[in-house]
OpenMM code with the backbone's topology and positions (N, CA, C; nanometers):
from openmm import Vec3, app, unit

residues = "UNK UNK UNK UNK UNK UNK UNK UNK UNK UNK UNK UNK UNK UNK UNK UNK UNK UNK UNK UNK UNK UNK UNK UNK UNK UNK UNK UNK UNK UNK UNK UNK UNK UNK UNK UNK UNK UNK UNK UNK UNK UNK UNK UNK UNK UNK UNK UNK UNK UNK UNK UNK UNK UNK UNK UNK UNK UNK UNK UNK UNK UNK UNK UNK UNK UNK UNK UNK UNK UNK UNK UNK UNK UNK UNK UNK UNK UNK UNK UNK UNK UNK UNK UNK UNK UNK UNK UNK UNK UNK UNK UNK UNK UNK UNK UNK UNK UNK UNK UNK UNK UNK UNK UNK UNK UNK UNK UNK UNK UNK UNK UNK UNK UNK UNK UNK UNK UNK UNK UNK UNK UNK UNK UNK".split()
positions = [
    Vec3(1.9790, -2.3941, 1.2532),
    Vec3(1.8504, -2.3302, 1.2585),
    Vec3(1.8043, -2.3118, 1.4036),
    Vec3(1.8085, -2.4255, 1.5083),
    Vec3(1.7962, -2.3969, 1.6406),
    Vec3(1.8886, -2.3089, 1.6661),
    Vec3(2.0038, -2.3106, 1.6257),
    Vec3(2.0727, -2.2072, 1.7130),
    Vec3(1.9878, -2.0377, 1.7116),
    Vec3(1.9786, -2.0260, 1.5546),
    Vec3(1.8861, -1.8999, 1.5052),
    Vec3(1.7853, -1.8508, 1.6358),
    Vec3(1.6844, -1.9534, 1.6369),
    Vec3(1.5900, -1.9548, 1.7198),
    Vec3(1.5939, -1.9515, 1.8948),
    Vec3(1.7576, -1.9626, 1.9229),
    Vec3(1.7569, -1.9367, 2.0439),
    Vec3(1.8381, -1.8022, 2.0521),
    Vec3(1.9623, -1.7947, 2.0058),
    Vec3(2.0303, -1.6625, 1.9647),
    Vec3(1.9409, -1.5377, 1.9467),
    Vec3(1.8535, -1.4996, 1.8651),
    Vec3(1.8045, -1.4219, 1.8794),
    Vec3(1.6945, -1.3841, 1.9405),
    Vec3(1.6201, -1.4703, 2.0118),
    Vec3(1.5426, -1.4204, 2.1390),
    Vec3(1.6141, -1.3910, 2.2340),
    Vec3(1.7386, -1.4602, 2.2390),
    Vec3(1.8185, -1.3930, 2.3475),
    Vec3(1.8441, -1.3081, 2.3738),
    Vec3(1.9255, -1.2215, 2.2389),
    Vec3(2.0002, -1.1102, 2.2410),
    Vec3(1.8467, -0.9997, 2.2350),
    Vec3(1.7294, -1.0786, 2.1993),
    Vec3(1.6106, -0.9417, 2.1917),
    Vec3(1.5929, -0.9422, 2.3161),
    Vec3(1.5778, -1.0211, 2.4236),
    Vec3(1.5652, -1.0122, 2.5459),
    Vec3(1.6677, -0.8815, 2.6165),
    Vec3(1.7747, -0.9350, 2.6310),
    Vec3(1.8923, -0.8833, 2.6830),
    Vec3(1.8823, -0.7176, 2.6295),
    Vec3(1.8890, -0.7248, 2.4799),
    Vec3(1.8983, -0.5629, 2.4024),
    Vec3(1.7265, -0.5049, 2.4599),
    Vec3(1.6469, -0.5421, 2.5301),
    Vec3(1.5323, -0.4713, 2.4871),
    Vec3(1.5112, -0.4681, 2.6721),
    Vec3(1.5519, -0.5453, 2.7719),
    Vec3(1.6110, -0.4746, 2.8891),
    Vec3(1.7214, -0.3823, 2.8982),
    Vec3(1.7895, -0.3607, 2.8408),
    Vec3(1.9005, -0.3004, 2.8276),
    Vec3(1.8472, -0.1159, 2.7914),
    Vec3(1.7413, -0.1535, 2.6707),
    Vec3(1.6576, -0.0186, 2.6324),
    Vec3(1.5866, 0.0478, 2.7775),
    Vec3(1.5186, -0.0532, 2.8408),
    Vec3(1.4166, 0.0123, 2.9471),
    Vec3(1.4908, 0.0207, 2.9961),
    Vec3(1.5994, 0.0139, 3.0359),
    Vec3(1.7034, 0.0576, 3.1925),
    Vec3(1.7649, 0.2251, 3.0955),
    Vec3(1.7941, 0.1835, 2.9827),
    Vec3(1.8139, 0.3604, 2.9503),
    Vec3(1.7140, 0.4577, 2.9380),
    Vec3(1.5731, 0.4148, 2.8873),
    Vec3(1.4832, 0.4664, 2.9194),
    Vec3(1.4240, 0.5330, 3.0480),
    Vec3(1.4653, 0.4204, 3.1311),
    Vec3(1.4148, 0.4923, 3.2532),
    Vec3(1.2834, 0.4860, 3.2901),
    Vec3(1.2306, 0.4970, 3.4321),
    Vec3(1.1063, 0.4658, 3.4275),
    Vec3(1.0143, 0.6359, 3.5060),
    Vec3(1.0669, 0.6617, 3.3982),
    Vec3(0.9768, 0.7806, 3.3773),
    Vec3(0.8196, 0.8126, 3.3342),
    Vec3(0.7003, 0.8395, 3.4366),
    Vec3(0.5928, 0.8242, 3.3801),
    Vec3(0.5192, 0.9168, 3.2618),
    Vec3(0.4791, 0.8293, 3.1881),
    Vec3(0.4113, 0.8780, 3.0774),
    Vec3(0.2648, 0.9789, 3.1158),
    Vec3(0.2612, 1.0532, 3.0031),
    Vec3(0.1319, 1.1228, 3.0277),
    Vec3(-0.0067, 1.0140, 3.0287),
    Vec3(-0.0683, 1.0698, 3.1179),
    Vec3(-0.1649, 0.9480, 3.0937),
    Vec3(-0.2691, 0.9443, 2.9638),
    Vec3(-0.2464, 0.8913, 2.8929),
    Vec3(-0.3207, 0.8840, 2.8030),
    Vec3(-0.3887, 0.7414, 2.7854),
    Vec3(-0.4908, 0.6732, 2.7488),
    Vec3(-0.5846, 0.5614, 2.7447),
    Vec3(-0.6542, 0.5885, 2.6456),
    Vec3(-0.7050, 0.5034, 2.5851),
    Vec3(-0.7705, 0.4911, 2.4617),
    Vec3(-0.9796, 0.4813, 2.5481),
    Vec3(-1.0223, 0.4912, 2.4475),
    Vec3(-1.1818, 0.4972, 2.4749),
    Vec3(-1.1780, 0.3878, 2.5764),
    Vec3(-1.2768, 0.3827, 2.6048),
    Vec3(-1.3377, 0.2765, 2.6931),
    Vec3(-1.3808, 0.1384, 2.6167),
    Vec3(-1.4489, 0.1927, 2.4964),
    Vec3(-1.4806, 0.0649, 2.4041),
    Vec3(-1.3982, -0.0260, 2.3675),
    Vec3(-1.2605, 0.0570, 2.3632),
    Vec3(-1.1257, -0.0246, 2.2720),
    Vec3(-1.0274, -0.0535, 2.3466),
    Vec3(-1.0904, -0.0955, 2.4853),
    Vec3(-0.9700, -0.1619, 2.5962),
    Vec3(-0.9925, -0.3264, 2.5624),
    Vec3(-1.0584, -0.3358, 2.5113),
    Vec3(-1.0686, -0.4710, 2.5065),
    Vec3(-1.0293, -0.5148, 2.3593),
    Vec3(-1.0070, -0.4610, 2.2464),
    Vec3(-0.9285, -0.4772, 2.1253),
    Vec3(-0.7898, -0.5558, 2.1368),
    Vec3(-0.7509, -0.4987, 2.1952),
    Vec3(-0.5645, -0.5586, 2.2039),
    Vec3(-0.5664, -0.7097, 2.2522),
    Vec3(-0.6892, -0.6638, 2.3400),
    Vec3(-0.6600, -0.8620, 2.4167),
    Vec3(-0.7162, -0.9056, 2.3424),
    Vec3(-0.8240, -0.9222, 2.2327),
    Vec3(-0.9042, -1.0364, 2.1478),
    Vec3(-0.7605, -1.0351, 2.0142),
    Vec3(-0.7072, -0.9160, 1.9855),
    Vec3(-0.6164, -0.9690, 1.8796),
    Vec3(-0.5180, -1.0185, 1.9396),
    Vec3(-0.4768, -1.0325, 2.0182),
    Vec3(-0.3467, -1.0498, 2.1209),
    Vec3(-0.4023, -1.2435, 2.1088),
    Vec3(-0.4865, -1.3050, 2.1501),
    Vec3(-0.6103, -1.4260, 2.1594),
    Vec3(-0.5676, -1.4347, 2.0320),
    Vec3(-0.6334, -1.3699, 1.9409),
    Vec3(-0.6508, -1.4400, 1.7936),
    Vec3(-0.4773, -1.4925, 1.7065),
    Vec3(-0.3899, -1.3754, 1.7615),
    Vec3(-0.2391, -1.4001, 1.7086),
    Vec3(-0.1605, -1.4905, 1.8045),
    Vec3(-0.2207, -1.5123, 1.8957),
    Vec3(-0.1761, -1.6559, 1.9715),
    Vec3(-0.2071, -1.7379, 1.9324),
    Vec3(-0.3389, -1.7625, 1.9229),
    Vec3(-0.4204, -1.8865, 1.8872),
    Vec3(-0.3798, -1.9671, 1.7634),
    Vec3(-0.3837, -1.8691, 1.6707),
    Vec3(-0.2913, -1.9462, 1.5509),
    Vec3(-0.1825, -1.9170, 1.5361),
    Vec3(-0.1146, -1.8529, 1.5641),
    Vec3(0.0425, -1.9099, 1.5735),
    Vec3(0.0864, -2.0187, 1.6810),
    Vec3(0.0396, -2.0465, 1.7519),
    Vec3(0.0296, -2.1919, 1.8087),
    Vec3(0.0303, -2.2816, 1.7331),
    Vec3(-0.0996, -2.2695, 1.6484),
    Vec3(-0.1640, -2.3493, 1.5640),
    Vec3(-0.0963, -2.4027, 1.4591),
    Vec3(-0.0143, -2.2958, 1.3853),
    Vec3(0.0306, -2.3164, 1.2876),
    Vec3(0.1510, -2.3884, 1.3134),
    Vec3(0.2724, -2.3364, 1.4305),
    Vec3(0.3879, -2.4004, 1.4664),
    Vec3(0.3871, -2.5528, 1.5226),
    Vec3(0.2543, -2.5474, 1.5812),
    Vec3(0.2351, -2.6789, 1.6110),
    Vec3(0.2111, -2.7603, 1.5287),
    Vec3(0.1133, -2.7433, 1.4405),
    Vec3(0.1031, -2.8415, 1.2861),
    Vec3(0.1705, -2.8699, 1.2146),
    Vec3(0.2973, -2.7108, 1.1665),
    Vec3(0.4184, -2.7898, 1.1486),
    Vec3(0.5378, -2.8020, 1.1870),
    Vec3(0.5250, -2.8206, 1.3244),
    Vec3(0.6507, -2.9109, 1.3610),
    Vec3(0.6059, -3.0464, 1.3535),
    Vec3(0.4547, -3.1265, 1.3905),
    Vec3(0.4248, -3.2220, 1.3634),
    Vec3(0.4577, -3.2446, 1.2012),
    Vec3(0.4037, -3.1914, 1.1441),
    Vec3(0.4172, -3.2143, 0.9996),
    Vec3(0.6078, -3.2537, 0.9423),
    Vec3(0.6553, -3.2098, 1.0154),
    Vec3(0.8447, -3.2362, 0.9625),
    Vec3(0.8360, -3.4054, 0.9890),
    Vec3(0.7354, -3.4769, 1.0897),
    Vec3(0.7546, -3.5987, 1.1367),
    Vec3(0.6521, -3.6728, 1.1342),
    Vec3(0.6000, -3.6334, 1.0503),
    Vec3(0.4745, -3.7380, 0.9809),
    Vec3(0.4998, -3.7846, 0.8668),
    Vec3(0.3876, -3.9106, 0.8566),
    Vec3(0.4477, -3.9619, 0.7060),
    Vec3(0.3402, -3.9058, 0.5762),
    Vec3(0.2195, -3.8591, 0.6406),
    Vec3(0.1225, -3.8025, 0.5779),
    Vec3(0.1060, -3.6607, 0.6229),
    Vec3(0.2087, -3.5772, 0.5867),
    Vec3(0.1015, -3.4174, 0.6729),
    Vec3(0.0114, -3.3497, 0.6101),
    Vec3(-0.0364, -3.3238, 0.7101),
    Vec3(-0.1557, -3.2281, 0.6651),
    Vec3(-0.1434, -3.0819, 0.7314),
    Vec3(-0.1691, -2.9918, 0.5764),
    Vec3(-0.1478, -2.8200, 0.6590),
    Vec3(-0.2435, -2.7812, 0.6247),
    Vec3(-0.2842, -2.6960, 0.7176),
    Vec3(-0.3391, -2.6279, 0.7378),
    Vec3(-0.3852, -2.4863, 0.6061),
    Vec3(-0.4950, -2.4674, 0.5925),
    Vec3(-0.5655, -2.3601, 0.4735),
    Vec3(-0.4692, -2.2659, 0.4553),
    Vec3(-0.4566, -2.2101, 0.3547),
    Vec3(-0.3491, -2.0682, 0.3662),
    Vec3(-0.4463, -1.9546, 0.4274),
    Vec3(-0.5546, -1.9552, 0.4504),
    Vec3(-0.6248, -1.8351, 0.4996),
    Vec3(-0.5731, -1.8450, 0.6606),
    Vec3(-0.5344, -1.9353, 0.6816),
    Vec3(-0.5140, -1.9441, 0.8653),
    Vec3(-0.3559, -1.8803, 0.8329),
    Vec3(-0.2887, -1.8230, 0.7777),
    Vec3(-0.1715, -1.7859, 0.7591),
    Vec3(-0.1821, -1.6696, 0.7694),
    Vec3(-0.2852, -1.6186, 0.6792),
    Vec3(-0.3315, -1.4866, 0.6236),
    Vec3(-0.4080, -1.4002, 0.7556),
    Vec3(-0.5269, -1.4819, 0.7994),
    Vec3(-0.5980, -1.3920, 0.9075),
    Vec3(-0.4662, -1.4100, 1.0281),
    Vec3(-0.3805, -1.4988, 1.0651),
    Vec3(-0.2415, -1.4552, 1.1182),
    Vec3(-0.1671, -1.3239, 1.0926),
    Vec3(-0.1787, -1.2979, 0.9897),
    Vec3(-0.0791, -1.1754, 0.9231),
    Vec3(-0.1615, -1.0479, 1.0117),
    Vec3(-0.2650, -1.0638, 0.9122),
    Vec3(-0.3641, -0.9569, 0.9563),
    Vec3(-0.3723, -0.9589, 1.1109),
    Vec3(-0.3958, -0.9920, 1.1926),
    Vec3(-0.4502, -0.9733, 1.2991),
    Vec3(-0.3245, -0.9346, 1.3752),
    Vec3(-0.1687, -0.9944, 1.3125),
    Vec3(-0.0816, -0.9402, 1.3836),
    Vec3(-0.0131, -0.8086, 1.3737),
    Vec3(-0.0759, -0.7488, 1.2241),
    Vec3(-0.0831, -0.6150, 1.1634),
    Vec3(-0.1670, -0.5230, 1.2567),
    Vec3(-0.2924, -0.5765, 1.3029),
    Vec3(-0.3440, -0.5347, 1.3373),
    Vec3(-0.3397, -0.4646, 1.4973),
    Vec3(-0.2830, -0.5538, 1.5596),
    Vec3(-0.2116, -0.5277, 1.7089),
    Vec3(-0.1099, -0.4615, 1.7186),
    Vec3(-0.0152, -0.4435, 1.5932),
    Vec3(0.0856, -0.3442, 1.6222),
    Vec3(0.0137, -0.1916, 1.5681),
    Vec3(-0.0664, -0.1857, 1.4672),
    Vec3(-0.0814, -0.0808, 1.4430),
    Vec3(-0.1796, 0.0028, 1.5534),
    Vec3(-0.2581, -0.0926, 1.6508),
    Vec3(-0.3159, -0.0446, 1.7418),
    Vec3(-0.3275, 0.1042, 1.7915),
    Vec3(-0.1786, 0.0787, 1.8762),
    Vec3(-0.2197, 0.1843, 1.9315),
    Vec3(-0.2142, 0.3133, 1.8827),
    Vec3(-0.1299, 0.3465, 1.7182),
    Vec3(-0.2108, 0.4599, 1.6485),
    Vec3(-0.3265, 0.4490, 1.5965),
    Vec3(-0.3894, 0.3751, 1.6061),
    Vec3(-0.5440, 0.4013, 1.5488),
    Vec3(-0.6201, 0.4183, 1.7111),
    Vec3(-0.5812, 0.3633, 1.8033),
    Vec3(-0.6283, 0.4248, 1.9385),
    Vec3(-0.6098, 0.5588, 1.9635),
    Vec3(-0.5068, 0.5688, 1.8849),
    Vec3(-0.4840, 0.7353, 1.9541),
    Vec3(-0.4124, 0.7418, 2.0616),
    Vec3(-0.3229, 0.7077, 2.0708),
    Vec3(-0.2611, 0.6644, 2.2188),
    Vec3(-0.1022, 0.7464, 2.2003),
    Vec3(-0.0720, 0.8060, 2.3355),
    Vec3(0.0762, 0.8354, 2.2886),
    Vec3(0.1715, 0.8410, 2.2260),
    Vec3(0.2495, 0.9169, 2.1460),
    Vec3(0.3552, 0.8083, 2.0698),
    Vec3(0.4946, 0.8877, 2.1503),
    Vec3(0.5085, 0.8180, 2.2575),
    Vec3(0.6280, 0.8378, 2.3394),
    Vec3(0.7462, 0.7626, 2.2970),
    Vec3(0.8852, 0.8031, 2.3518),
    Vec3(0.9632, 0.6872, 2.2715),
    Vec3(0.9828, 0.5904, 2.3669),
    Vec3(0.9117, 0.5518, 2.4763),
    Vec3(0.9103, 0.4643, 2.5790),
    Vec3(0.8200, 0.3688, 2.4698),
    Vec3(0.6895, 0.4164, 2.4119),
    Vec3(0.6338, 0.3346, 2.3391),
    Vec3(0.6462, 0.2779, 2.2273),
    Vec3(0.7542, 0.3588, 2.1740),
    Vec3(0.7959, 0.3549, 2.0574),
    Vec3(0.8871, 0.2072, 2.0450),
    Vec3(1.0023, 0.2132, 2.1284),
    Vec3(1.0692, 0.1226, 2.1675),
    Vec3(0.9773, -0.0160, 2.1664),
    Vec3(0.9035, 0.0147, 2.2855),
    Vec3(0.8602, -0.1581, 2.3286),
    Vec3(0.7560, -0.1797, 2.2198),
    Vec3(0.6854, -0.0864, 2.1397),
    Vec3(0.6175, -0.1778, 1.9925),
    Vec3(0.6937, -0.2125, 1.8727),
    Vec3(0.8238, -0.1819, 1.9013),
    Vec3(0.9444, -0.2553, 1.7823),
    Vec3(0.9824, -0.3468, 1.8398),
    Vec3(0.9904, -0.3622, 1.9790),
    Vec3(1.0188, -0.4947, 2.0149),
    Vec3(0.9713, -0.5904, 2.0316),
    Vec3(0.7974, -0.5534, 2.0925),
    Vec3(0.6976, -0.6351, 2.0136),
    Vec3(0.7094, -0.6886, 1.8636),
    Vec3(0.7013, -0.5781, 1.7562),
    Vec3(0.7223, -0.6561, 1.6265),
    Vec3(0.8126, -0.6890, 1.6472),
    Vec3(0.9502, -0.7187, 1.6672),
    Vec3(1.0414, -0.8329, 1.6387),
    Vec3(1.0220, -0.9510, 1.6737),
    Vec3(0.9339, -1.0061, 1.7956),
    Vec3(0.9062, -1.0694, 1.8629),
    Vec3(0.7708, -1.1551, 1.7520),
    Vec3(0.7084, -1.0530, 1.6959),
    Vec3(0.6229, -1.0839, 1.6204),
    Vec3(0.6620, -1.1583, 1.5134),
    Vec3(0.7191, -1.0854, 1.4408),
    Vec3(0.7754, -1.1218, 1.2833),
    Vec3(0.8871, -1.2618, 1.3238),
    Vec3(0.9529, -1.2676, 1.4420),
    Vec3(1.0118, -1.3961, 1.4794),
    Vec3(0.9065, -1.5100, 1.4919),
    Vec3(0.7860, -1.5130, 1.5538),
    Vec3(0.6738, -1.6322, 1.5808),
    Vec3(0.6277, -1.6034, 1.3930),
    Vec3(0.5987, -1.5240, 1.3283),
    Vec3(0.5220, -1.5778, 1.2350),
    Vec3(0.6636, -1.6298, 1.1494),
    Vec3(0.7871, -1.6035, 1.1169),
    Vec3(0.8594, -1.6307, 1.0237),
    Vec3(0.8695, -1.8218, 1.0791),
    Vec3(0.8971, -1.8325, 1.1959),
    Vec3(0.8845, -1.9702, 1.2794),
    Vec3(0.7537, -2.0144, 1.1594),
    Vec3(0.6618, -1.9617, 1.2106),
    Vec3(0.5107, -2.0515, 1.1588),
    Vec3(0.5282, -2.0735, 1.0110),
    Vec3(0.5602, -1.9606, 0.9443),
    Vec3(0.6422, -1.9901, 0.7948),
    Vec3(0.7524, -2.0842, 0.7789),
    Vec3(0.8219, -2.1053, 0.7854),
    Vec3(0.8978, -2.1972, 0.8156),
    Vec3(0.8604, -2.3481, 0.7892),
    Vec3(0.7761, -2.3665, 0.9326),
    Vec3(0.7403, -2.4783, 0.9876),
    Vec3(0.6701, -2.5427, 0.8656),
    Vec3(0.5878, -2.4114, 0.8171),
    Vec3(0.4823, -2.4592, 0.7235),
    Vec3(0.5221, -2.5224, 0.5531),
    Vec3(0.6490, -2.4627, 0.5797),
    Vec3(0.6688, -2.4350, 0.4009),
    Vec3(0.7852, -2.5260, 0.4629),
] * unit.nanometer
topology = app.Topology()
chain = topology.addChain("A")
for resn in residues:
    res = topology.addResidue(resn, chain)
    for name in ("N", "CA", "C"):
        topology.addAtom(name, app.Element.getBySymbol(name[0]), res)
């Protein structure tokens, strides 16, 4: 199972430099979202940290306790959501859909769906 967990951040690392060097660093049109909704990404970005911390940390303690205690299933759930919510971002911003961007928000979700399947895991 460790191996899992190191193996494939690896190879997402490696494969997802490997993308931006074929990509190229070619600039995008400038496009930016409102002014209001620059600050969206970082409070969900906060909120899908915060508990996935939370959760991996509780249970990895929990594999080595003699009493664990987990955590509500709603802290699982507003996890889901909020990490739904950051990828779908930047089409509901309205924001480019270049394949420069395209790329690095699949590699984001992999990155994603790797920390919550971890927090699943840990938990169950």
């Amino acid at each position: 199972m460790i191996l899992t967990f190191t193996l494939i951040p690896a190879v997402t690392v490696l494969y997802s430099v490997g993308l931006l060097l074929a990509i190229g660093r070619r600039p995008d049109d400038d496009s930016s979202p409102h002014a209001a909704l620059t600050a969206v990404p970082n409070v969900l970005s906060a909120v899908f940290i915060l508990l996935s911390s939370f959760e991996v940390v509780t249970g990895w303690a929990n594999r080595t306790a003699d009493e664990p205690t987990r955590p509500p299933a709603i802290v699982f759930i507003v996890n889901v959501v909020a990490a739904a919510a950051l990828l779908a971002y930047p089409a509901l911003a309205g924001l480019s859909n270049t394949r420069r961007h395209r790329v690095l928000l699949g590699l984001f979700a992999v990155q994603v769906g790797a920390i919550l399947s971890l927090a699943w895991y840990l938990q169950n």
